[in-house]
C-alpha positions in Angstrom: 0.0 0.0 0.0 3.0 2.5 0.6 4.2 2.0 -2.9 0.7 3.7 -4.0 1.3 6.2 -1.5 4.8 7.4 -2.5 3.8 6.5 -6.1 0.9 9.5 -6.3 3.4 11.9 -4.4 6.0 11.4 -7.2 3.7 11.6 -9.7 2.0 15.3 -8.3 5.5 16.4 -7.3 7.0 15.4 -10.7 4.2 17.0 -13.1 4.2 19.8 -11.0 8.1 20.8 -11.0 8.4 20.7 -7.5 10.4 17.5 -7.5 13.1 15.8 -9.8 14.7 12.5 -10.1 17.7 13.1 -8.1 20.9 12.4 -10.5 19.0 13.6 -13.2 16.8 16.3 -12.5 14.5 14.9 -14.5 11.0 15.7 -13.2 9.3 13.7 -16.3 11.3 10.5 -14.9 10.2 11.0 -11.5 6.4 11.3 -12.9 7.3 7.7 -14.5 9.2 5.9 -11.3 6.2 7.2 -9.5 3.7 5.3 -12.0 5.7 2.4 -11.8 5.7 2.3 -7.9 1.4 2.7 -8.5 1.7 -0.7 -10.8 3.9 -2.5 -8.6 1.7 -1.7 -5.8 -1.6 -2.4 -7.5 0.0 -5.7 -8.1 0.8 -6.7 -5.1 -2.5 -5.7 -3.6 -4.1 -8.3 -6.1 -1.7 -10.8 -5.3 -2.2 -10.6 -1.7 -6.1 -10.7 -2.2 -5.8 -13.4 -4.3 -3.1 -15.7 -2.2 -6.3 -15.4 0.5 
């Protein structure tokens, strides 16, 4: 559940400019590490309902 968490707060601070991939200062990438951290969560959360 704290992957979705973080994932949303990359993705608002990285479209918004306030935050950038550190090494890069990319804010785009951070947007995209933050969507990946919402996937990887989402699929955990089914695999844990589903392991039930």
């Amino acid at each position: 559940m704290w992957n979705i968490i973080i994932g949303i707060v990359f993705i608002v601070g990285g479209l918004s400019g306030q935050l950038a991939l550190r090494g890069f200062d990319s804010p785009t990438g951070l947007a995209a590490f933050g969507g990946a951290l919402i996937v990887w969560g989402l699929v955990q959360s089914v695999r844990a309902n589903n392991a039930q």
